[in-house]
N, C-alpha and C positions, 0 to 999 in steps of 0.2 A: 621757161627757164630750164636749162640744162637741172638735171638733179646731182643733188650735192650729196656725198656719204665720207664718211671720216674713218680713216686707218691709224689703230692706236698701238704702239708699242707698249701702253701703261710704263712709261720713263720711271725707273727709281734714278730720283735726283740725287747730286751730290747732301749728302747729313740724311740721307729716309729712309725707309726701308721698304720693302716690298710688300707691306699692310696698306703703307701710304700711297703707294703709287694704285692700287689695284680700287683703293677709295675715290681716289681719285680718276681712275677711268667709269668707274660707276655714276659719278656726280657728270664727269662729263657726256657719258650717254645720256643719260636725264636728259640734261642742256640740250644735246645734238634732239633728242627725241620732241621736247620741247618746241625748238625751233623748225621742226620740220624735215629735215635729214633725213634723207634716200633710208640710209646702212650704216651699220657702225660693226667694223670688221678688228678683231686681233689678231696680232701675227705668232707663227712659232719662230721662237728663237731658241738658243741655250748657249749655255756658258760664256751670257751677253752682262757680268754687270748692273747694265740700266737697263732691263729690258724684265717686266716680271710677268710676263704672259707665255711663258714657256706648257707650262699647261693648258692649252688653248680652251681644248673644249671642256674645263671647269672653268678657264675663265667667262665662258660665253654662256654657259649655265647662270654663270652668276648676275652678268648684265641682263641678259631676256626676262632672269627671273625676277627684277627691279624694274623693268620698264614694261610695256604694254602695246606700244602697234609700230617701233621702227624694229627693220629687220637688223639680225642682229646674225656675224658670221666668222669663219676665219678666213684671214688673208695674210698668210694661210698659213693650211696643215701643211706641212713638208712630206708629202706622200715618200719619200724614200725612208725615211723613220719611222714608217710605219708599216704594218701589215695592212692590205685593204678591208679586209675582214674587220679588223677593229675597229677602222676609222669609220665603217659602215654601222658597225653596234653603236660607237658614241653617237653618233650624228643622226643616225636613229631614233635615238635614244631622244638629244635634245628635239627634235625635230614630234614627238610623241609626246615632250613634254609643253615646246611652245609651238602648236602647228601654223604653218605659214610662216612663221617669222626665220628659218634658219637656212643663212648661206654657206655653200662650201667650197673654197677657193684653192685649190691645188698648187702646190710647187713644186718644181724639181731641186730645186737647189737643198743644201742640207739644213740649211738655218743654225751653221754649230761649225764649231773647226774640227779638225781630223779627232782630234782627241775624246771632242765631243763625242764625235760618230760613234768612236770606240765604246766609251761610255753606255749609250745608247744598243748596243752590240747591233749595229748595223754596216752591212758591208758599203765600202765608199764606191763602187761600181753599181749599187743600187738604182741613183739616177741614171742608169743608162736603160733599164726596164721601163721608167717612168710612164714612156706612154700604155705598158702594158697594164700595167698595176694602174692606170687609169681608167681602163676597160672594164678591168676584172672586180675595180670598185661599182662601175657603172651594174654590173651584173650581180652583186648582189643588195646592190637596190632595188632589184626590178624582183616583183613578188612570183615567186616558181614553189607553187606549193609542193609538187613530187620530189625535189630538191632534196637531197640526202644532208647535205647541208646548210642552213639559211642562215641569216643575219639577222637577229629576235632580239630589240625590234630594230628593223632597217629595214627588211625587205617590203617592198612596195612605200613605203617613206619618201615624200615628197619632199624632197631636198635638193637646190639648182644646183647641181657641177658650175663653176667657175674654172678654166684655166690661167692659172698665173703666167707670167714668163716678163722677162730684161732680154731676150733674144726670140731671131726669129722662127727658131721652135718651139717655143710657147704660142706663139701667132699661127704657124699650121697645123700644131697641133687640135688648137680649142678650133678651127677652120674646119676641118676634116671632119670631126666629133657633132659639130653643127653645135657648139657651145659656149658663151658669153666668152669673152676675153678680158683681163686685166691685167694693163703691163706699168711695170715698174719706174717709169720715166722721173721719180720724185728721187731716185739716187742711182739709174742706170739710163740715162736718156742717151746713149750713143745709135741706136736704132730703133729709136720711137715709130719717125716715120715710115721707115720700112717695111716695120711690123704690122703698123695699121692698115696703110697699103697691102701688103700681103694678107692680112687675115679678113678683107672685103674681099678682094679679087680672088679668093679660096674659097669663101664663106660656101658650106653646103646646109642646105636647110635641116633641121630637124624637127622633130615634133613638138617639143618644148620651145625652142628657139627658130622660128620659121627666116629671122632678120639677125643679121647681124648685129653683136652689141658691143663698143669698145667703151671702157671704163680705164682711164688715166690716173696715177698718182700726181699729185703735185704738193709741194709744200707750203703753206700760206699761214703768213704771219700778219695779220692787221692789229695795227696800233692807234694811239691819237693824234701822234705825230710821226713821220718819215724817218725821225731820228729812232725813237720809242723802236719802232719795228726792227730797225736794221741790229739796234742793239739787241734785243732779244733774239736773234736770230741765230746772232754767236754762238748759242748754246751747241746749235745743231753742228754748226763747223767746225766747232771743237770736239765735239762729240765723232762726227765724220776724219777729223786726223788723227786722231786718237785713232781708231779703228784700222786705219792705214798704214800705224804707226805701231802697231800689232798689240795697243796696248787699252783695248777699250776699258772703258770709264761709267761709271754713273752720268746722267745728265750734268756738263758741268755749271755754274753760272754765270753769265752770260760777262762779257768785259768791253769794256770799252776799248774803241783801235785794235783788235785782232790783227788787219790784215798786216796792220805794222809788225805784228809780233812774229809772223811766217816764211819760208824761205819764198822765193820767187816759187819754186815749184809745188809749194803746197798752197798758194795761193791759184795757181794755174791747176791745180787736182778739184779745186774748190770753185772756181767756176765753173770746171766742166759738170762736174759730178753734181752740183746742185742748181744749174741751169734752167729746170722744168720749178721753179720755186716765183711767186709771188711775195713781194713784201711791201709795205705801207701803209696806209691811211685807208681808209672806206673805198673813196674816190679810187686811191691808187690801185688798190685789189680789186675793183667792178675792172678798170682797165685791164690791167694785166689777165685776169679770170677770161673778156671775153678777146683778147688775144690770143690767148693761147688756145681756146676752143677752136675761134677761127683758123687759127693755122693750122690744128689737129685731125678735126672734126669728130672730137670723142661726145659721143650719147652720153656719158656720165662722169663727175671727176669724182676722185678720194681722194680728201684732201687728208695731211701728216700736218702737225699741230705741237712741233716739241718744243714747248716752253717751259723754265726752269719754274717760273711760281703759277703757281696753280689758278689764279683769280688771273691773274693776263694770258692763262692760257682757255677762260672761259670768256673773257671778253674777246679775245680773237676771233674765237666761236664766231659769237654776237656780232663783231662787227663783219665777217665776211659771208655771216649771211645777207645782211643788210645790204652786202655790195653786190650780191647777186642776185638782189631781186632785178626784175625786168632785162634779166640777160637774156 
């Protein structure tokens, strides 16, 4: 079976607040850990809203420190909001407090709008260093006792570099580095393929990673019925034009007939943009799941799980693990 790992925004839904939602990705690592689940990654975001994982690495403190043997990571930091230096102390740090269990997934992108950045006091030309400030993360990881400066604790701290990317330098980057790959296909699938393609026929061995590894997003929504999922699904595409529409939202709840309610073109923004997504029944999500393997050839998926009430977003869990046994 392909292994399966789960990427959580921790959703603050429409009426909750960010106690609840952060509860609620705690219950559902449990579940994912429970069930058997690769990884269970949060992402940074800000000035999202629905989104309460903006603190990545307290919130990943907090899941590892509630479960016990699924790895637990972010996907991701946004290296350009950060110094590397710091992000080498926290991840150190976790990594010191649950060893083995902590992944560190990079991105370039800002995870924030301009104003955020600002915010932030980080220059928006930042991700243009990204591969450097990748390097220079990688270095002080690496234990240099003579080192006028180290990372305490970090250095020498067993922690996987991940490369994120939605383009294909993210793909020659994590190539070059000889470093796992994870690309964005669950809300930027315009150069999936490409990507994949390009970061095997790049791949350069390293020491940690001798083989290449590609790890896909996808969205999967399993229900009890075909109707059940497509409507829960809503949430996400409302949530997705919202965003478009410059005016992001809390998760909202899910309605019935959307695509009636849409112009032609935000219906055409909605096919494309959520294309790499899964929805239906047991049955229907084993189909689709080993579809899209097939046509990818991705080593691992994360699966995105945003549903409005919390117990059908732990039954989806459930039900799409069940559809991937025997894949």
């Amino acid at each position: 079976m392909v292994p399966l790992s789960v990427l959580d925004l921790s959703p603050i839904v429409e009426g909750a607040t960010a106690s609840q939602a952060l509860a609620n990705s705690l219950a559902l690592a449990q579940h994912a850990e429970r069930l058997g689940f690769q990884r269970y990654w949060v992402a940074e975001h800000h000035n999202f809203p629905g989104v309460a994982s903006a603190a990545t690495a307290v919130v990943i403190a907090h899941l590892a420190g509630h479960t016990s043997r699924i790895r637990v990571g972010a996907g991701g930091i946004m290296l350009p909001n950060h110094a590397p230096y710091v992000i080498a102390e926290q991840f150190g740090t976790l990594e010191a407090l649950f060893p083995g269990r902590i992944d560190l997934g990079l991105g370039r992108a800002p995870g924030s709008d301009l104003l955020a950045q600002h915010a932030l006091r980080r220059d928006p030309r930042s991700a243009d260093r990204f591969g450097e400030d990748v390097l220079e993360l990688m270095r002080w990881f690496r234990d240099e006792p003579g080192a006028p400066v180290r990372a305490v604790p970090g250095a020498g701290a067993d922690v996987p570099l991940w490369i994120l990317g939605s383009s294909l330098f993210g793909a020659q980057l994590a190539a070059r580095l000889g470093l796992p790959f994870a690309f964005a296909s669950h809300f930027a699938p315009a150069q999936l393929l490409d990507a994949v393609t390009l970061y095997r026929s790049q791949f350069r061995p390293s020491a940690r990673q001798p083989q290449p590894h590609v790890m896909l997003g996808l969205n999967v929504i399993a229900a009890d019925s075909e109707e059940e999922a497509r409507y829960l699904f809503s949430s996400i595409e409302q949530a997705f034009i919202a965003l478009r529409r410059g005016t992001p939202r809390p998760l909202p709840r899910p309605v019935a007939g959307l695509t009636q309610q849409l112009s032609a073109e935000e219906r055409a923004l909605l096919s494309f943009t959520l294309q790499c997504s899964v929805i239906g029944t047991v049955e229907g999500v084993r189909r689709g799941l080993a579809q899209f393997v097939e046509r990818t050839g991705a080593d691992e998926l994360i699966l995105t799980c945003q549903v409005f009430e919390h117990d059908k977003r732990m039954r989806s869990l459930t039900l799409t693990h069940q559809a991937a046994q025997g894949l």
